[in-house]
C-alpha positions as CSV (number, residue, x, y, z in Angstrom):
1,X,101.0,88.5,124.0
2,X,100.7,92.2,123.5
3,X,99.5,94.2,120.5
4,X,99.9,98.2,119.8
5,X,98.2,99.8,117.2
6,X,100.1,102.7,115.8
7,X,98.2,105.3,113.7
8,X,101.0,106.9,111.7
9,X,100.0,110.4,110.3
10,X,101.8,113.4,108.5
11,X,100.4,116.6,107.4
12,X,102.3,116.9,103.6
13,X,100.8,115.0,100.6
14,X,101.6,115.0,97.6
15,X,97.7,114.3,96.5
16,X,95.7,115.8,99.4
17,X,97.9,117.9,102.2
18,X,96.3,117.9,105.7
19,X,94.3,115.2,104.8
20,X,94.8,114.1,108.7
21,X,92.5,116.9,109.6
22,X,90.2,117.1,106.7
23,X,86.7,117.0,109.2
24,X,84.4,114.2,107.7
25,X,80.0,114.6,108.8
26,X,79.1,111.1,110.2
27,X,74.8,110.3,109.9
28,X,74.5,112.3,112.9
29,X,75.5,115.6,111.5
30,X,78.7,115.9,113.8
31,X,81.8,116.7,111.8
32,X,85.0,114.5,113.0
33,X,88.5,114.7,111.7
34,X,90.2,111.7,109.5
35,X,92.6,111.4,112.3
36,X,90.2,111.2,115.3
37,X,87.8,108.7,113.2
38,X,91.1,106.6,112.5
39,X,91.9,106.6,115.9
40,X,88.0,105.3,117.1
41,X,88.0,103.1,114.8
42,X,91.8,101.5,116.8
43,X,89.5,102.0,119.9
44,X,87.0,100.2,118.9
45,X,89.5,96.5,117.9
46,X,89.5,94.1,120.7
47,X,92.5,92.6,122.0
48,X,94.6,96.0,121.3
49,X,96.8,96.9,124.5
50,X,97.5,100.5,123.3
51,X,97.2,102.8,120.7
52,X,99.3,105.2,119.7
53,X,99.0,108.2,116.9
54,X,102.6,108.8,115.4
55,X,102.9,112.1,113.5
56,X,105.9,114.4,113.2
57,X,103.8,117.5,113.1
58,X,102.5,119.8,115.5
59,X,99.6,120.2,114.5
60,X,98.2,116.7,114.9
61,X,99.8,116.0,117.6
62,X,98.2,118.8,119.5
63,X,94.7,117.9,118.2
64,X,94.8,114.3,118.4
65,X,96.4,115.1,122.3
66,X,93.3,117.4,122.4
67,X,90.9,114.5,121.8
68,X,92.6,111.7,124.6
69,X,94.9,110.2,122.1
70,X,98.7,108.9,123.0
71,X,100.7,110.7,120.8
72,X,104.4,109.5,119.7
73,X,106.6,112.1,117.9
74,X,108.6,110.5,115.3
75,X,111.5,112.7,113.0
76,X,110.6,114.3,109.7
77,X,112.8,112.1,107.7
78,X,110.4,108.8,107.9
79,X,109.7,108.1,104.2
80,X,106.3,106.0,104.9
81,X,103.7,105.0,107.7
82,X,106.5,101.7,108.2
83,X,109.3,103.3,109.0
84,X,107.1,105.7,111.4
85,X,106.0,102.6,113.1
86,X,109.8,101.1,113.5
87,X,109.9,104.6,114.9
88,X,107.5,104.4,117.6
89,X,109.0,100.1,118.2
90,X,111.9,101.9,119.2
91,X,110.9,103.9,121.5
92,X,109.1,101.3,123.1
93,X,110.3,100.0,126.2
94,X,110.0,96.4,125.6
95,X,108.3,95.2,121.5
96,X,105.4,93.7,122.2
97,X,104.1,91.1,120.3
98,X,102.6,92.2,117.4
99,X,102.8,96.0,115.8
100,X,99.6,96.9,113.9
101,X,100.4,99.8,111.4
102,X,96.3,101.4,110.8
103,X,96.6,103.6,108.7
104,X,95.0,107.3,109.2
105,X,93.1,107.5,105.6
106,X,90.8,104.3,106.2
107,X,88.4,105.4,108.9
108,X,85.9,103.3,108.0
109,X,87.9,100.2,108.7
110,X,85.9,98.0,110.9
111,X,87.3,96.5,114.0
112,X,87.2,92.9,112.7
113,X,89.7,93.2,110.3
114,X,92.2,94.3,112.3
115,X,91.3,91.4,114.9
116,X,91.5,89.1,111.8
117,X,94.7,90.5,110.9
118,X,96.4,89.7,114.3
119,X,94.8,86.2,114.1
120,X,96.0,85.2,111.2
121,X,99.3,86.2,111.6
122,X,99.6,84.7,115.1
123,X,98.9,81.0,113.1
124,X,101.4,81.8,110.2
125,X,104.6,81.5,112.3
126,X,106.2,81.4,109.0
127,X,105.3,84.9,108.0
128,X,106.4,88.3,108.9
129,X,104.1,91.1,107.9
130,X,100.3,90.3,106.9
131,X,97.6,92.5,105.7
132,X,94.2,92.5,105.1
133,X,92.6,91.7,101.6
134,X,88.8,92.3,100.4
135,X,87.1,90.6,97.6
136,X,85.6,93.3,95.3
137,X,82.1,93.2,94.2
138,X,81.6,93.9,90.6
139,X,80.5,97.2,91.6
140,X,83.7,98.0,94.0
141,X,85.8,96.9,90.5
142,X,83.7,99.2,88.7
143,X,84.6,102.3,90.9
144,X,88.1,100.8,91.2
145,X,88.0,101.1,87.2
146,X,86.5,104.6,87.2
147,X,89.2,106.4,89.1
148,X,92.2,105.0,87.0
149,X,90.5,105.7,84.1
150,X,89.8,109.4,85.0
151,X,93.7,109.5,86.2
152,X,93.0,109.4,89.7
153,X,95.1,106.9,92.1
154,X,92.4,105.5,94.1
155,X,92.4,101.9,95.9
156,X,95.1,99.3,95.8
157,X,94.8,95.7,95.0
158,X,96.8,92.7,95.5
159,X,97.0,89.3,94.1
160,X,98.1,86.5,95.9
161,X,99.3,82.5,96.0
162,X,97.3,79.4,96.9
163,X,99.6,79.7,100.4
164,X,98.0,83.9,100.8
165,X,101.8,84.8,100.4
166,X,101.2,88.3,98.6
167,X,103.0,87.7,94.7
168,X,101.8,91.2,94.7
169,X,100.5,94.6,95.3
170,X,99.3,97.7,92.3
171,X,97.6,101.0,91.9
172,X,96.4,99.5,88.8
173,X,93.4,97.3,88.9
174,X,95.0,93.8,88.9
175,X,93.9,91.0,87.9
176,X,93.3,91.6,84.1
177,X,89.4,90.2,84.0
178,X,88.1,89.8,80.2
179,X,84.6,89.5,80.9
180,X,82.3,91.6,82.5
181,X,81.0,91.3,86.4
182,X,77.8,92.1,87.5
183,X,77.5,95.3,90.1
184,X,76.5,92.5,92.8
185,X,78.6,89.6,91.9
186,X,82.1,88.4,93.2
187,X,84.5,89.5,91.0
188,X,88.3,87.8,91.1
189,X,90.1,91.2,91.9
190,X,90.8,92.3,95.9
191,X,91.0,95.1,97.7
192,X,94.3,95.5,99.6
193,X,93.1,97.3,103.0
194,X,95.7,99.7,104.0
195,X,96.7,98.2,107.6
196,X,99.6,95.9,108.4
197,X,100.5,93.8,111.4
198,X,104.4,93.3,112.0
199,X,106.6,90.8,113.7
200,X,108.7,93.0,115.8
201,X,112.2,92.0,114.5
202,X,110.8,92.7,110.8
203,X,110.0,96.5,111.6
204,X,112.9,97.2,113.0
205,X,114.8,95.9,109.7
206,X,112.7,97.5,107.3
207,X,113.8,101.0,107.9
208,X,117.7,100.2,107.1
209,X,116.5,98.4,103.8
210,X,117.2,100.8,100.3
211,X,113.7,101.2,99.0
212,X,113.0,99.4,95.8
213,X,112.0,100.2,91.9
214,X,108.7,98.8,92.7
215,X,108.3,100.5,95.9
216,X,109.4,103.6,94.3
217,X,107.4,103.2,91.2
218,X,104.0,101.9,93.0
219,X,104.0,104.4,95.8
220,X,103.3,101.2,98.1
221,X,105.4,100.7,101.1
222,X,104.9,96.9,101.4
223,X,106.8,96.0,98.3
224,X,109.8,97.0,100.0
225,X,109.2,93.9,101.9
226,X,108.4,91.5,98.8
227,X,111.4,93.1,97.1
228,X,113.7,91.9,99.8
229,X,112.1,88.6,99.7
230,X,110.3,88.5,102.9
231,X,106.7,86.8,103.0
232,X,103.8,88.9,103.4
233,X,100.5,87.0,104.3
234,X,97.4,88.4,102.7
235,X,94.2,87.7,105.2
236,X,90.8,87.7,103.5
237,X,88.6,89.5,105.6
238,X,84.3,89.7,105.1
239,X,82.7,93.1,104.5
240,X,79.7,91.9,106.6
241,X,77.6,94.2,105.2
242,X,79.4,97.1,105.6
243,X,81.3,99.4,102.9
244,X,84.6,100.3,102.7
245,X,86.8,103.0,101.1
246,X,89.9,105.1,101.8
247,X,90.5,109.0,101.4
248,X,93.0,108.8,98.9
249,X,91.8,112.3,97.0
250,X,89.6,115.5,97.9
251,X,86.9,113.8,95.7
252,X,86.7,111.0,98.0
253,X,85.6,113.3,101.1
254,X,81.4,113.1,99.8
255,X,82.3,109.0,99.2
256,X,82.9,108.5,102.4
257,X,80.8,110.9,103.7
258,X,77.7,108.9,101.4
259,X,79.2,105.6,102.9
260,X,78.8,106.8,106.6
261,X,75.3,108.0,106.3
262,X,74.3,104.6,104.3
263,X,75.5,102.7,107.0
264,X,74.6,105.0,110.2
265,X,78.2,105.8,110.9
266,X,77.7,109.1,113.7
């Protein structure tokens, strides 16, 4: 019953390059790279056998090496954070049970819902992949909202059936909801948190599968799955207080940074 967390992490982008190593100030004052926070917050889940930081360049391998991380180096030709993970499976001795895929841009991912994650997967036998999903607040929606309409590409968010099996995932803000929702309210639309958890055999498939319109059109490496007809659970995890964002764009840098000191982040 083993589970490895792999942190998969490139230097290009075609929205913020280097964002790995883009430093972020915690409420302490201490500056920490988007990698190294990424890979505390892996530390920090319970139940995690290993964690490993995947990366084809030298540059983060070094300084996440520098900082007491496993690194894996994976080939320059993996097209997404999935097929660096299948990467890493294979050069794995043995798969272990469960692959958990956190990504390097959502540091402030708290440790529960990647333990969620791995839970609810374990009592779905009949899915493959699952990921984590956040109800938005009216004000999350709101921000959601703002960054599509000032042509930024910010959060994703998913919809899914009365089963969780994602139906699917968008850059646009889906739902469509007519009415307003107040800054503090529920709202129906969630938040698709950028971390997967993997059935072994699933993984290793995904890489030799053509990637789809969707896919391809989205940006989002998890409709390659839907588009081949494979179930992805979507797990509902609680914010318990704490916020959440990714660093999708430079702009998000004093976001996050805001966030952090809010919620006494060092």
């Amino acid at each position: 019953m083993s589970v490895v967390i792999v942190i998969p992490a490139r230097y290009p982008s075609q929205r913020y390059p280097g964002k790995p190593l883009v430093a972020l100030t915690g409420a302490d004052g201490q500056a920490r790279t988007l990698i190294r926070r990424s890979w505390d917050a892996a530390m920090a889940v319970a139940g995690a056998d290993r964690v490993i930081v995947a990366t084809d360049d030298a540059r983060i391998a070094d300084h996440a090496a520098g900082f007491g991380a496993e690194v894996a180096m994976t080939g320059t030709g993996c097209r997404n954070g999935t097929e660096r993970c299948a990467e890493v499976l294979a050069q794995l001795p043995r798969p272990p049970e469960i692959v958990v895929n956190l990504q390097g841009d959502a540091p402030l991912t708290p440790a529960w819902f990647v333990e969620d994650l791995v839970a609810g997967l374990r009592a779905a036998p009949g899915a493959e992949v699952a990921t984590p999903v956040l109800r938005c607040s009216g004000a999350m929606r709101a921000d959601l909202l703002a960054d599509r309409a000032a042509g930024r590409v910010g959060g994703t968010t998913a919809v899914f059936g009365a089963d969780h099996g994602a139906l699917y995932f968008s850059k646009e803000v889906i739902p469509f909801v007519p009415d307003a929702v107040a800054p503090d309210a529920p709202s129906p639309v969630f938040h698709h948190v950028g971390v997967y958890a993997y059935r072994p055999d699933a993984l290793a498939a995904y890489p030799g599968w053509p990637e789809g319109t969707l896919e391809r059109l989205e940006g989002l490496e998890q409709l390659r799955f839907l588009e081949q007809g494979r179930r992805v659970l979507c797990v509902e995890v609680e914010a318990r207080g704490r916020q959440f964002w990714e660093l999708n764009n430079p702009s998000d840098v004093p976001r996050l940074e805001s966030m952090m000191r809010q919620m006494g982040m060092a």
